[in-house]
C-alpha positions as CSV (number, residue, x, y, z in Angstrom):
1,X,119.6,78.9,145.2
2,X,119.6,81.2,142.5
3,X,120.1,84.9,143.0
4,X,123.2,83.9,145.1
5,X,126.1,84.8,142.6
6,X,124.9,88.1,143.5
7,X,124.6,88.4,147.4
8,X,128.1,89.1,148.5
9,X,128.3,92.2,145.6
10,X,125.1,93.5,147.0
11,X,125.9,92.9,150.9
12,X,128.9,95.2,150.3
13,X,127.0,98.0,148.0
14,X,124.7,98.4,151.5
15,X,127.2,98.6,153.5
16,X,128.6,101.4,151.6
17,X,125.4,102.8,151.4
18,X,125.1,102.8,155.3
19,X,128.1,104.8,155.8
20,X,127.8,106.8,153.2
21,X,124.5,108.0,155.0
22,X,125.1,107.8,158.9
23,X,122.3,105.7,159.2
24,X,121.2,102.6,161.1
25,X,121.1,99.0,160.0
26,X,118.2,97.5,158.2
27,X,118.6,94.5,160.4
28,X,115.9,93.3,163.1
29,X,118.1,95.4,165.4
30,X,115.6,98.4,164.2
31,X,113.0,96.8,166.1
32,X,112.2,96.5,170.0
33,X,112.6,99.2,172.5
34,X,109.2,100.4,172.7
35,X,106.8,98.2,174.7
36,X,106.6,96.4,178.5
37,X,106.8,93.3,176.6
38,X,103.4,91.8,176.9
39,X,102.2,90.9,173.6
40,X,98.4,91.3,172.6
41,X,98.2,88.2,169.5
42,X,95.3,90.1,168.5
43,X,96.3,93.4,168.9
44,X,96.1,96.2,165.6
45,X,98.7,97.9,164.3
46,X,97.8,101.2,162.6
47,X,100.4,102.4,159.5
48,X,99.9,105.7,158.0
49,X,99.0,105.4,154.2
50,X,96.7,107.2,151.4
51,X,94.0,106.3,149.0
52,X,95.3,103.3,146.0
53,X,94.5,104.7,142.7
54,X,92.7,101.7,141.8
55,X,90.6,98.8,142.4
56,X,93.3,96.6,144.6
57,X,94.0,93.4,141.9
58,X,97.6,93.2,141.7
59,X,98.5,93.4,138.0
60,X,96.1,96.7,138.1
61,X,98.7,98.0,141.1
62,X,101.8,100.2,140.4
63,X,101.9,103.3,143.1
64,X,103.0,102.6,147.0
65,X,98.9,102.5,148.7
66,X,97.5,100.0,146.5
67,X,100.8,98.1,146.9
68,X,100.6,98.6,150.5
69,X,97.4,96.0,150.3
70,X,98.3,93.9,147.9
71,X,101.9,92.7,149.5
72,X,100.1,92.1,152.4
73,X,96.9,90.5,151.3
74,X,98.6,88.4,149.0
75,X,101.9,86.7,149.1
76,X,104.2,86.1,145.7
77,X,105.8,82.8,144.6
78,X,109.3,84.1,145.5
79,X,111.0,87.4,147.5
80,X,114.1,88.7,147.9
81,X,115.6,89.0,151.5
82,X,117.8,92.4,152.7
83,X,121.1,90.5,150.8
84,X,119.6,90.0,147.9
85,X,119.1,86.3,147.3
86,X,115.8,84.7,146.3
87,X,113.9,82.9,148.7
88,X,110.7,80.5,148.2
89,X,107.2,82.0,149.6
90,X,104.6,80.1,148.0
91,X,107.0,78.6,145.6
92,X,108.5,75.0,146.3
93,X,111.1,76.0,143.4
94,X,111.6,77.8,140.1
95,X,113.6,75.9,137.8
96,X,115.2,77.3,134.3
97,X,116.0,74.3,131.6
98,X,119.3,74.3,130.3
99,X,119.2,77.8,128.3
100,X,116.2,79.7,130.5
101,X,113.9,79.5,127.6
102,X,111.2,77.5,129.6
103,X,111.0,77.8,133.5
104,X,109.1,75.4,135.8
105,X,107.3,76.2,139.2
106,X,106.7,74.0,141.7
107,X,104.0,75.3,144.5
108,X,104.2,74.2,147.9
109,X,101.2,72.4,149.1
110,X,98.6,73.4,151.7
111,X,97.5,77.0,150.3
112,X,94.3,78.3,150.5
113,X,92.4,81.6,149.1
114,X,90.9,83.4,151.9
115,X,86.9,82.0,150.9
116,X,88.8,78.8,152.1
117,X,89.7,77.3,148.0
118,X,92.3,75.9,147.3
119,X,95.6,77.7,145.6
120,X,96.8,75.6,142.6
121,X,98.8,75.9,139.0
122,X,95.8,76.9,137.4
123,X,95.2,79.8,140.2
124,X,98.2,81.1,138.6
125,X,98.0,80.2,135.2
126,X,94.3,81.4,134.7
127,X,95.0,84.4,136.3
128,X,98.5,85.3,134.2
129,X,96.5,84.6,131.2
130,X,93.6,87.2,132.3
131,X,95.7,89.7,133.0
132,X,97.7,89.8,129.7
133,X,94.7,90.1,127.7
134,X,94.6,93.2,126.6
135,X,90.2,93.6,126.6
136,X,91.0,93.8,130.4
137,X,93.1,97.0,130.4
138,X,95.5,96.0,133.1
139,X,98.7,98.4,133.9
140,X,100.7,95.5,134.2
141,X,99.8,93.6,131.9
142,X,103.6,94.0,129.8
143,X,104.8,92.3,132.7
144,X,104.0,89.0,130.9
145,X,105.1,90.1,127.6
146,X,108.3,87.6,128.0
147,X,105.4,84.2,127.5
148,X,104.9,82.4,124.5
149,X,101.4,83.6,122.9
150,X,101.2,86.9,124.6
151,X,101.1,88.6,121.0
152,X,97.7,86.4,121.1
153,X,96.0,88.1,124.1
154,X,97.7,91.2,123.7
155,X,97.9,92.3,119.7
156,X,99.5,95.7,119.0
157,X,96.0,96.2,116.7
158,X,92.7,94.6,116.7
159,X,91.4,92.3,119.0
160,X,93.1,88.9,120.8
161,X,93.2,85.9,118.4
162,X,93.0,83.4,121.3
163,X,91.9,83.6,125.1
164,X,95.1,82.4,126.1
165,X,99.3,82.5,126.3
166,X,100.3,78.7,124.6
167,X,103.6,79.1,126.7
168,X,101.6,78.4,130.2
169,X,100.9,75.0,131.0
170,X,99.6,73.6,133.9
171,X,101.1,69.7,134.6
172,X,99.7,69.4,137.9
173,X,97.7,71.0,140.7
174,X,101.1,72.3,142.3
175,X,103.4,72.3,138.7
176,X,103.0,74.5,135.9
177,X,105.4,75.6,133.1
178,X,106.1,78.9,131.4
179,X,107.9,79.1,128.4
180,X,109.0,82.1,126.8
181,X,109.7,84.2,123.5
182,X,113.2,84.5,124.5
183,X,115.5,83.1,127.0
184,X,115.2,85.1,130.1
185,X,118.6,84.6,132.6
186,X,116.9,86.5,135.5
187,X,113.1,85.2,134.8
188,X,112.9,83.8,138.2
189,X,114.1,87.6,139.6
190,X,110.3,88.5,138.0
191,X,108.6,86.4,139.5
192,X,109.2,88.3,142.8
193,X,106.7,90.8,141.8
194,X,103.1,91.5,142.6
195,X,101.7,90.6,139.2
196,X,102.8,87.4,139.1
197,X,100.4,86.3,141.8
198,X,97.4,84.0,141.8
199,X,94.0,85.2,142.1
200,X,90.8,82.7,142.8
201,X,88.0,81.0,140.7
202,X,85.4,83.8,142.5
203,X,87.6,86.5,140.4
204,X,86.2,86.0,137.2
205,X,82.4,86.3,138.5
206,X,83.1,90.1,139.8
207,X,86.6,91.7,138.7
208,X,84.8,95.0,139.6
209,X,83.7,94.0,142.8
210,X,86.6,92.0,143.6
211,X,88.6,94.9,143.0
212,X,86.9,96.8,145.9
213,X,86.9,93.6,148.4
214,X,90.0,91.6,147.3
215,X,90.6,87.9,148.2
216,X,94.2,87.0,148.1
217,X,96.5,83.9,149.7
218,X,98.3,86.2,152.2
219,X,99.3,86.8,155.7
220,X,96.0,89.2,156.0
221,X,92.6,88.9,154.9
222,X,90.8,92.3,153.5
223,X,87.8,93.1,155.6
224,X,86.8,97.1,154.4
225,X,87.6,99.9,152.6
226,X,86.6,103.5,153.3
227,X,87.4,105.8,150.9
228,X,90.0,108.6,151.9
229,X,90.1,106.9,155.6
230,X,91.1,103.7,155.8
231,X,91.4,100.3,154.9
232,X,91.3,97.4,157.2
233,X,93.2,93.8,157.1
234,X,92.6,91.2,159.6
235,X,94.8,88.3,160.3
236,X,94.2,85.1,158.1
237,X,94.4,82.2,160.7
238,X,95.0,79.7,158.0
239,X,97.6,81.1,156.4
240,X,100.3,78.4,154.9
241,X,103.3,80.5,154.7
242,X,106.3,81.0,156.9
243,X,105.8,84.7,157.7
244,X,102.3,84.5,159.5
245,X,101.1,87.8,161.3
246,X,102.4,88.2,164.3
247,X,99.9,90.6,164.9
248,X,95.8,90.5,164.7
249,X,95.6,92.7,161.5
250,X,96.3,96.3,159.7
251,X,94.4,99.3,159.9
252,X,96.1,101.3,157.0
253,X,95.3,105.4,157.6
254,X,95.0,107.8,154.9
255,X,96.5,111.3,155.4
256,X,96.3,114.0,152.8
257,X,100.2,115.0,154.9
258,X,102.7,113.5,156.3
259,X,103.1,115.9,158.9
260,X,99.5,114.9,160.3
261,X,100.8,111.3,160.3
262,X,103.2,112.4,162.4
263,X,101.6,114.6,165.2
264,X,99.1,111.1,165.2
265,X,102.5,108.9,166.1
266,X,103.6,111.2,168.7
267,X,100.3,111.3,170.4
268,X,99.9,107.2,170.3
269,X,97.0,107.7,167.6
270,X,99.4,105.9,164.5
271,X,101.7,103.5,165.4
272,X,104.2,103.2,162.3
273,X,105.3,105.9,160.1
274,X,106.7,105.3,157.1
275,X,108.4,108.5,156.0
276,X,108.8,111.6,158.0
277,X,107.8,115.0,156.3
278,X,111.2,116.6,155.7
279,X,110.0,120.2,158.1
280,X,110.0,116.6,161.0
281,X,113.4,115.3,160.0
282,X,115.5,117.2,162.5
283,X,113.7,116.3,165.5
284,X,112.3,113.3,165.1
285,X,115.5,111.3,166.3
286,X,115.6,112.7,168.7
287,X,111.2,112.6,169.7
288,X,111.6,108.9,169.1
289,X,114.9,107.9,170.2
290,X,115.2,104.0,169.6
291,X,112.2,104.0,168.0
292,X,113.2,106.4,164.8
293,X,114.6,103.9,162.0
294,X,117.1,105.6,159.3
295,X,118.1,103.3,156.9
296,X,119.0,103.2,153.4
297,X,116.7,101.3,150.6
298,X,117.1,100.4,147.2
299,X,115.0,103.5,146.1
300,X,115.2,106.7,143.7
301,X,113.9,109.4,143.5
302,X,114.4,111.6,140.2
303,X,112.8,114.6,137.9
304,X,111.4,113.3,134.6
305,X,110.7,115.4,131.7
306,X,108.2,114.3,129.3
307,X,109.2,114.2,126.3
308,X,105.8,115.5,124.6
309,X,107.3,118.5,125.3
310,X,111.0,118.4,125.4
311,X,110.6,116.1,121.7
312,X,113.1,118.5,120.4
313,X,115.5,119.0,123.0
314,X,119.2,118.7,122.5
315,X,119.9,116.0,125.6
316,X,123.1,118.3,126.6
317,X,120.1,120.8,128.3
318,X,118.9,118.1,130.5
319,X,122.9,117.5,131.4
320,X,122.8,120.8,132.2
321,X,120.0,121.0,134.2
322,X,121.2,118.3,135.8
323,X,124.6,119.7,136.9
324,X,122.3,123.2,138.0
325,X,121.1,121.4,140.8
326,X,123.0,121.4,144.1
327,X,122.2,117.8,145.4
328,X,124.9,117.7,148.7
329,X,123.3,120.8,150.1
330,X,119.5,119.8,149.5
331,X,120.6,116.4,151.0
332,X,121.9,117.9,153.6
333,X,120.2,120.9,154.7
334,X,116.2,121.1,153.8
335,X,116.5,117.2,154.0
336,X,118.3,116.8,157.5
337,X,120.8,114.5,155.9
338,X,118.5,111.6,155.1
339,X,118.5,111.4,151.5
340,X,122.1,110.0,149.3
341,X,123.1,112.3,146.3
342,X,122.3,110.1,143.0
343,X,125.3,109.4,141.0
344,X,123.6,106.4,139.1
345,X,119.9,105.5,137.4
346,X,120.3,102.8,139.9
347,X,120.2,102.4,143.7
348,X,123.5,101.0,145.4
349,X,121.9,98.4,147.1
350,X,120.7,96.4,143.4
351,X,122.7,94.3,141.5
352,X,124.3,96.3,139.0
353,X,124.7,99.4,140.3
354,X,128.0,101.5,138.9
355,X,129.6,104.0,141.3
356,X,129.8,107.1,139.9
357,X,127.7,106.0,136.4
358,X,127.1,109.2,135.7
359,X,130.7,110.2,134.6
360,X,130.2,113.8,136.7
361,X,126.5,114.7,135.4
362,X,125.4,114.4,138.6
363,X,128.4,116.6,139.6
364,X,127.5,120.5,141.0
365,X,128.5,123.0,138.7
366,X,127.0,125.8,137.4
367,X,129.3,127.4,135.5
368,X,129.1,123.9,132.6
369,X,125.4,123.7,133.3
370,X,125.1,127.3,131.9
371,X,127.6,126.0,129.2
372,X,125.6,122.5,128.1
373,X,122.1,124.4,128.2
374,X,123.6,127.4,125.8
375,X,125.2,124.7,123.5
376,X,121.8,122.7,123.4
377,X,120.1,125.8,122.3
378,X,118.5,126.7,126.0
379,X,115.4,125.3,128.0
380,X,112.2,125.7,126.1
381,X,110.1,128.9,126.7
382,X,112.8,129.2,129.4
383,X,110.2,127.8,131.9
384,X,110.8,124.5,134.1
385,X,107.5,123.2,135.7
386,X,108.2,120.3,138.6
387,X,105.0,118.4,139.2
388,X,104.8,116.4,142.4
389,X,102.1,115.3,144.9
390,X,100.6,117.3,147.9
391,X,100.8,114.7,150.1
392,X,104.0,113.2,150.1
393,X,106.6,115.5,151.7
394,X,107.9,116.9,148.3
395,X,107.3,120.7,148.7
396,X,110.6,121.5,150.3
397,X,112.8,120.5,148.1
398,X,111.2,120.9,144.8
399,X,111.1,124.4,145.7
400,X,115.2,124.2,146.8
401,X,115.6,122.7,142.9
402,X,113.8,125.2,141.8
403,X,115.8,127.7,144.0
404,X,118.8,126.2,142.2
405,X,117.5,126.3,138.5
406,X,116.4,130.3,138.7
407,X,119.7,131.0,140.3
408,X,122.4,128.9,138.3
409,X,119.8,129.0,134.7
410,X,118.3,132.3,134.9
411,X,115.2,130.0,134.2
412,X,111.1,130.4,135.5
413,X,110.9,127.2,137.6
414,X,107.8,126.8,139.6
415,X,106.4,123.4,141.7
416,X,102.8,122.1,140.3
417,X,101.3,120.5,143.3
418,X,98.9,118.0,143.4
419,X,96.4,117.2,145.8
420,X,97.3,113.3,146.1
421,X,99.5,110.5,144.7
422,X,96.3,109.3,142.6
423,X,95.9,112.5,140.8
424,X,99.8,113.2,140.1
425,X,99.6,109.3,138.4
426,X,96.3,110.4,136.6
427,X,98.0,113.3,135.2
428,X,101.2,111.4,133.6
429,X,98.8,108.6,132.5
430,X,96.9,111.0,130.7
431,X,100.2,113.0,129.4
432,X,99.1,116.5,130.8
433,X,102.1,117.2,132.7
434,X,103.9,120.5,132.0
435,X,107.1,119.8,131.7
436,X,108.2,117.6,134.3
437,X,107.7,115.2,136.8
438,X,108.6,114.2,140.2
439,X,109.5,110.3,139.8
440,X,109.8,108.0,142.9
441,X,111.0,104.6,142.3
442,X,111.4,101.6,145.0
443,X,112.7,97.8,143.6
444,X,110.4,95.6,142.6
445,X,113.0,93.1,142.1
446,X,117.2,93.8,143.2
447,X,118.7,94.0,139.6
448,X,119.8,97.0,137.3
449,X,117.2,95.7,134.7
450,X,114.1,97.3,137.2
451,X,115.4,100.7,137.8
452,X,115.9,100.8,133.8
453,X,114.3,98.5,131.2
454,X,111.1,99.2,133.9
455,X,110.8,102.6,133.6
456,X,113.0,103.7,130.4
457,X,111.7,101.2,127.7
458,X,109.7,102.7,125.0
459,X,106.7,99.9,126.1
460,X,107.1,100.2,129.6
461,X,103.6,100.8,131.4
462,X,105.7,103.3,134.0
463,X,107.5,105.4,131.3
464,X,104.9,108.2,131.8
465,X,108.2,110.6,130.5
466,X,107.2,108.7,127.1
467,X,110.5,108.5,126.4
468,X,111.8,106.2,123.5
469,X,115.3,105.3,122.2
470,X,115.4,102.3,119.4
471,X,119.3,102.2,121.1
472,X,118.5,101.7,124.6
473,X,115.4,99.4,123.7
474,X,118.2,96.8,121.7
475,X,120.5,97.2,124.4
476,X,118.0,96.1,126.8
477,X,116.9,93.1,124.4
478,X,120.3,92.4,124.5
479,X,120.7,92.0,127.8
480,X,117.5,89.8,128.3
481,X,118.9,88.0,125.8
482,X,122.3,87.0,127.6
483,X,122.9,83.6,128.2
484,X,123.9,84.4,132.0
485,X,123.0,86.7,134.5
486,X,126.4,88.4,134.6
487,X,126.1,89.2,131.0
488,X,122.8,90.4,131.1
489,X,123.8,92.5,133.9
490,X,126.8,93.8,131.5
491,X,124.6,94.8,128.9
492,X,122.6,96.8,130.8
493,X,125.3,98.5,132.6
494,X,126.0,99.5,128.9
495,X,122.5,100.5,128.8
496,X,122.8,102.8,131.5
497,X,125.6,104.9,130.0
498,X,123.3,105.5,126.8
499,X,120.9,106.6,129.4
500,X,123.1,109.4,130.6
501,X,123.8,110.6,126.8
502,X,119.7,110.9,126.1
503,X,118.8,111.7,129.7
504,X,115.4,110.0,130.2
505,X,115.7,111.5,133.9
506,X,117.7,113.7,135.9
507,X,118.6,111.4,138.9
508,X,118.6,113.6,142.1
509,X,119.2,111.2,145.0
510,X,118.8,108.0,146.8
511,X,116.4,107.1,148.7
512,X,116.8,106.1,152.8
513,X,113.4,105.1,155.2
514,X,112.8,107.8,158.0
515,X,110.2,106.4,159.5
516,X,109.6,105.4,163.6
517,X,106.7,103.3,165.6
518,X,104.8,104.6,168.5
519,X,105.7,103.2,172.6
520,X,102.5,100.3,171.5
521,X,104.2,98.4,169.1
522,X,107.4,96.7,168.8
523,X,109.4,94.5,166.5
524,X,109.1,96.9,163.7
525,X,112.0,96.8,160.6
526,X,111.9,98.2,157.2
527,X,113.4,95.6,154.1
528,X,115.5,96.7,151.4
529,X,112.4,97.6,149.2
530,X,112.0,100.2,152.2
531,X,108.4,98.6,153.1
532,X,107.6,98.1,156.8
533,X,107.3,94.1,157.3
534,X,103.9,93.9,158.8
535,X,103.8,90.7,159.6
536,X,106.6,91.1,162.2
537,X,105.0,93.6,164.4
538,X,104.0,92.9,167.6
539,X,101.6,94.7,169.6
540,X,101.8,95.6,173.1
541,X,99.5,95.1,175.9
């Protein structure tokens, strides 16, 4: 299978991970504990969530509520398990020819859309093809940039010169082929990401209206949306795959705070918790006993400036700014010990990950923070802006950041809240941040290339920082360019250390679940992506 070269290096970097951070193990020995052991098939489980930015298609899906639905209501050709390795969902196999230029897909048979149609190559290929033209304005549409004839659909000017990408061909109702520009070595690692699902012939009649009552080939079904309150996923009883719902469906909850999410758990009125607001972290152990979960998960979190406004900006300020900040403490103190200090653009747990990649950037010390912001000719206008959303838990420790700049800087440096995750992502989309950003970043696929040719690139769809460095972008062309996933990994290790000269980001610290279920509920386990698996949940009588 491939992905395997890489499973023992990435078994080890979470085990280090794990004791770095005193947690728990991400294996099904999270779940159980709660429950008298009688199981209701058709039971609910309700999983605290917010409103998705968009209508929920899945190459129109980048932030965690809309992806909350669509990894549920649809299921991908291939997914990656807590090692690592690539495993088949709806995939039979992905196959690479001899140099990775041209990849076949073989589908298992049996799937079905949930209006009852069948899924087939041209599922896939039709709605690939849609996606990537650029009159349909998708976010991730650059995620099929990599085909044959995407310059077609997509043209940097004017309009598409064809309806669609030459390199996807359809050989039978369960094989299709996609050929690319370039030789891909990790091509089938893409594939495990949401935009490379298939979407039914009813699609194209409605996009709006699908968008707002989606049909996928998943585990659940959608049934409603309300806005702000909740959306609702039944169980789909016909479901092909492996990983059917052990449950009878999801009520998703939106809360404007985590903190309200919680109260709800504790009084039996939520039943799973992703993330526990940080004022929560030091009792909530100890309010759930077995059924808290504190693991770490191939996540990020970092401060991005954008460089609208930090164009001229010698990159030694954002060292120093970076070396202001007392991550250990933060970690420790106003975030109860749940977060990892960052010494990397990438999370331990991903193939390619560098211990201690930032060469001591990441490294407390005032004293040569003070030193690299004089010698890049200071902060501009002195003023440091963080912006971050309301409803996510981040108040605390921007403000201890913050704390750290004004002491260590002599700098103004104030948090801009807001309300939601959907207006922080309008803001960045529509460049009207301040000066910085709060960015949040969970794997969509286990390799070094996602935590920096995704969000670094000068054409990536999530470099909302607008940063753009002709070096990094041939280093990263260099690396998808490698004959072998080892090299390509090399190159953008390389990568990565140009990343610490320009400073895209200021890393701050890895990212672990602290999360917990109520007593109704039971089986419940976070995977390395640090997304609760659903479809494992069982509910209790």
């Amino acid at each position: 299978m491939r992905g395997a070269r890489s499973a023992k290096w990435v078994v080890s970097a979470i085990v280090v991970a794990m004791a770095a951070t005193a947690c728990g193990s991400d294996s099904d020995d999270n779940g159980g504990g709660g429950g008298s052991g009688d199981v209701n098939a058709d039971g609910i489980v309700r999983i605290d969530g917010g409103e998705p930015q968009n209508p929920l298609i899945p190459t129109n899906t980048n932030e965690q509520y809309g992806a909350l639905v669509i990894q549920n209501v649809w299921s991908k050709l291939l997914d990656f398990d807590d090692n690592g390795e690539i495993f088949m969902v709806a995939a039979e196999s992905v196959e690479p020819n001899e140099d990775n230029s041209v990849w076949t897909v073989t589908l298992k048979d049996g799937w079905t859309f949930h209006d009852g149609t069948p899924v087939t190559a041209q599922s896939y290929v039709d709605a690939w093809n849609w996606a990537a033209n650029i009159q349909n304005e998708q976010n991730n549409s650059f995620w099929f940039a990599d085909i044959v004839g995407y310059e077609d659909v997509h043209p940097e000017e004017g309009d598409p010169t064809a309806d669609t990408m030459s390199g996807l061909q359809v050989v039978d109702d369960t094989t299709f082929t996609i050929e690319l520009s370039n030789p891909v070595s990790y091509y089938d690692y893409k594939l495990g990401y949401d935009a490379f699902t298939p979407l039914p012939e009813s699609f194209y009649d409605d996009p709006e209206a699908f968008g707002e009552h989606p049909i996928g080939n998943g585990p659940y079904q959608f049934e409603s949306w309300t806005n702000n309150q909740s959306i609702e996923l039944t169980r789909y009883d016909d479901y092909a795959g492996e990983d059917a719902a052990q449950n009878g469906g999801i009520e998703i909850i939106a809360y404007t705070g985590l903190d309200a999410a919680y109260q709800d758990l504790l009084s039996g009125n939520l039943d799973v918790i992703r993330q526990v607001d940080p004022r929560d972290l030091p009792v909530y152990q100890d309010d759930l006993g077995d059924r808290a979960i504190a693991q770490p998960y191939n996540g990020i979190q970092t401060i991005v400036p954008v460089w609208y406004n930090w164009e001229d900006t010698d990159p030694r300020v954002l060292q120093g700014v970076s070396m202001a900040i007392d991550r250990e403490t933060i970690t420790t103190t106003v975030l109860n010990g749940s977060r990892t200090p960052a010494d990397s653009f990438v999370a331990p747990g991903v193939y390619g990950y560098q211990e201690g990649a930032s060469g001591g950037i990441t490294d407390y010390d005032p004293e040569r923070a003070r030193e690299l912001v004089e010698e890049g000719g200071g902060i501009p206008n002195n003023e440091i802006t963080i912006q971050y959303n309301a409803d996510g838990g981040h108040q605390e420790w921007v403000e201890a950041v913050c704390g750290n700049l004004i002491e260590n800087l002599g700098v103004e440096c104030v948090g801009d809240a807001k309300p939601d995750f959907a207006t922080d992502l309008e803001a960045r989309e529509a460049d009207e941040v301040v000066s910085m950003y709060r960015g949040g970043w969970f794997q969509d696929y286990p390799l070094i290339v996602n935590f920096t040719k995704e969000l670094y690139a000068s054409y990536a769809q999530s470099n909302y920082g607008r940063f753009n460095s002709p070096e990094v972008d041939e280093l990263f062309a260099q690396g998808d360019a490698a004959a072998t996933l080892d090299e390509t990994v090399a190159a953008y290790q390389e990568a990565e250390r140009v990343l610490w000269e320009e400073m895209p980001a200021i890393p701050l610290w890895y990212q672990n679940v602290n999360g917990g279920y109520s007593e109704n509920v039971d089986n419940v386990r976070f995977n390395s992506a640090g997304q609760p698996v659903l479809t494992e949940i069982t509910v209790n009588n």
